[in-house]
N, C-alpha and C positions, 0 to 999 in steps of 0.2 A: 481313583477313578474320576473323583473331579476334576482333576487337572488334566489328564485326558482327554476329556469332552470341553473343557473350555481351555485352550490351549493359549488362548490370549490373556486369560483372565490372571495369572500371574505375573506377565510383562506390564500387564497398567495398574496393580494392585504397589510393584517394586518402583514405578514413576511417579504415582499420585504419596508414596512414601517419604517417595527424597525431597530433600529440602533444595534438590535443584529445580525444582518446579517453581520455586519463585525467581527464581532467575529466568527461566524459561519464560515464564508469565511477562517480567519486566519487558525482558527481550522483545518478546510479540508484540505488548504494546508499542514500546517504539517504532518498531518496525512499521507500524502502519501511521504512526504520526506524518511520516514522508508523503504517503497516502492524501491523507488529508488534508495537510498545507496546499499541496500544488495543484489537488483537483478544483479547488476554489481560489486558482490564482487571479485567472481572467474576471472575475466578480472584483477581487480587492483593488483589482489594478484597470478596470474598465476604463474610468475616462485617459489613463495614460497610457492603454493601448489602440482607443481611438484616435487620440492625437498623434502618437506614436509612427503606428502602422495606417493610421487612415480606415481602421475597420468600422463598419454600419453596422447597426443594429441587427440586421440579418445576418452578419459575417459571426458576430456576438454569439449571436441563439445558438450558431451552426456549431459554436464549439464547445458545448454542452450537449446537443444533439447529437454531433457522430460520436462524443463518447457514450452516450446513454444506450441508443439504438442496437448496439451489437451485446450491448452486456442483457438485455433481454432474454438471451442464449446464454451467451457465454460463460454464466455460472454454472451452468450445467455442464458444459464440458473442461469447465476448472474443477468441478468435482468427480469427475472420471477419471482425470489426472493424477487426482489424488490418490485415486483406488488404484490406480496404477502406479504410477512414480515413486508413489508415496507424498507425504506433506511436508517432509522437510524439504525433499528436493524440489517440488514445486513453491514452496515460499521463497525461496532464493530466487527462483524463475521468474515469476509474479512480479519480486520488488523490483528484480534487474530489469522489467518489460514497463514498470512506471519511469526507473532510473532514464531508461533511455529515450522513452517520449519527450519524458518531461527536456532533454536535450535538444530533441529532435524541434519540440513545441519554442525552448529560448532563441536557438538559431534561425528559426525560422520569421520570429520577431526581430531578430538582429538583424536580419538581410531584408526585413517589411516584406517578408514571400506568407500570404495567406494559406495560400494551397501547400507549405511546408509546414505552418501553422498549424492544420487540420490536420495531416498525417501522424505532429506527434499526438495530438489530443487520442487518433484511435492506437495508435501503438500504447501509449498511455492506460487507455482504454484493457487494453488485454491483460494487464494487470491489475488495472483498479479494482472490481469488483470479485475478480479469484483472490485478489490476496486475503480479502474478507475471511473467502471461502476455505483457504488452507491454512489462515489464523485460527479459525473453528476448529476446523480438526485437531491442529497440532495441540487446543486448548484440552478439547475431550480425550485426544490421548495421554494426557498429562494427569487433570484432574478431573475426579466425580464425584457422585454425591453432592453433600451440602455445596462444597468447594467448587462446584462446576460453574453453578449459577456465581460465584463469588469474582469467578475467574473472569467472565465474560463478560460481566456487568466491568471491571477492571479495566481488563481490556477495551471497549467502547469507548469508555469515559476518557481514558486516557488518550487515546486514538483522537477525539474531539478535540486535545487541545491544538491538536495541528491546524486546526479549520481558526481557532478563534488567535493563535499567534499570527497566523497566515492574513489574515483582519487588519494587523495590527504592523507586524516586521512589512511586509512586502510593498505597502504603500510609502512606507519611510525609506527603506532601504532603494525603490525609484526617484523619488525625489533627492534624496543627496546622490544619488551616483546617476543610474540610466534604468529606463523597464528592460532591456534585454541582462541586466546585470541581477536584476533582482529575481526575474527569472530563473537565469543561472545559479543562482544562490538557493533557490528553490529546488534545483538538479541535485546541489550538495546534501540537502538534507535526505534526499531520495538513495544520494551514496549511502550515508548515513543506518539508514534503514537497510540497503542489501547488507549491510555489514553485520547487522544487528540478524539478521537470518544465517548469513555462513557463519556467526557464533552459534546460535541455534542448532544447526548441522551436526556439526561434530559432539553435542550434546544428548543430541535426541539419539544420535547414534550408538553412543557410549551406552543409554541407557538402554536401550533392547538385548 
């Protein structure tokens, strides 16, 4: 009769089981490390996107701005998505929607086009703050209890080191080559990450 009435409650009792969950776990953190490197690229790379592209201080704010501005919502309809789609298929979605800003955002430094600039920051944008949101999920479907909190503390932390490599690779990797390169370089890791989700996929699949 239990099983009955809670019809779920066997499919995440046989995930939070397997010992593919810590592969899952790794998985998702990486996955968002791409995340984090490139949304704080323009900060590591400032003065050599001013000289660069010739951006002002207002041009600067703006690319922090339009991605902040939409993700006000936007996590709210990355969580409907989820209810929908599901969270595997929406995390693929998510990282491929940073994937391709973050292109949209180097080209756009390549060619010194601002207004190219800012379109990938919001395309950018539509994946930055869902993939949070379908990293959560995919964690709580995986693991609970004690494990939940374990997971998700995990997942951040590790997620962070994007921000402080990002500190560190992106200002070096302009200076010995060019800022549209290091940028670029920034797109790979973002590959990197969609990759790290369509393993995810076929996993989380298997296991329902």
């Amino acid at each position: 009769m239990a099983d009955a009435e809670t019809p779920t409650g066997p499919r995440k009792a046989e995930k939070s089981d397997s010992p593919t969950r810590w592969l899952v776990l790794l998985l998702a953190c990486f996955a968002m490390i791409g995340n984090y490197y490139c949304f704080d690229n323009p900060a590591a790379l400032k003065t050599s996107l001013e000289e660069f592209v010739g951006l002002s201080e207002s041009d600067f704010n703006w690319l922090y701005t339009i991605y902040s501005i939409p993700n006000i919502i936007l996590p709210f309809f990355g969580g409907y998505l989820c209810d929908k789609l599901g969270a595997r298929r929406c995390f693929v979605i998510f990282a491929a929607a940073i994937g391709v800003g973050q292109v949209i955002f180097a080209f756009g430094t390549s060619v010194k086009s601002i207004p190219i600039m800012m379109i990938g920051r919001v395309v950018f944008g539509l994946g930055g703050e869902n993939m949070a949101v379908g990293s959560s999920v995919i964690m709580e479907d995986w693991f609970h209890g004690k494990e939940m909190a374990l997971a998700m503390g995990l997942n951040l932390a590790i997620s962070r080191i994007g921000s402080v490599v990002n500190n560190v690779v992106s200002p070096a990797v302009a200076n010995s080559t060019n800022v549209p390169f290091a940028l670029f370089f920034g797109a790979m890791i973002c590959g990197a990450s969609v990759f790290c989700t369509m393993v995810i996929y076929p996993l989380d699949l298997a296991a329902e």
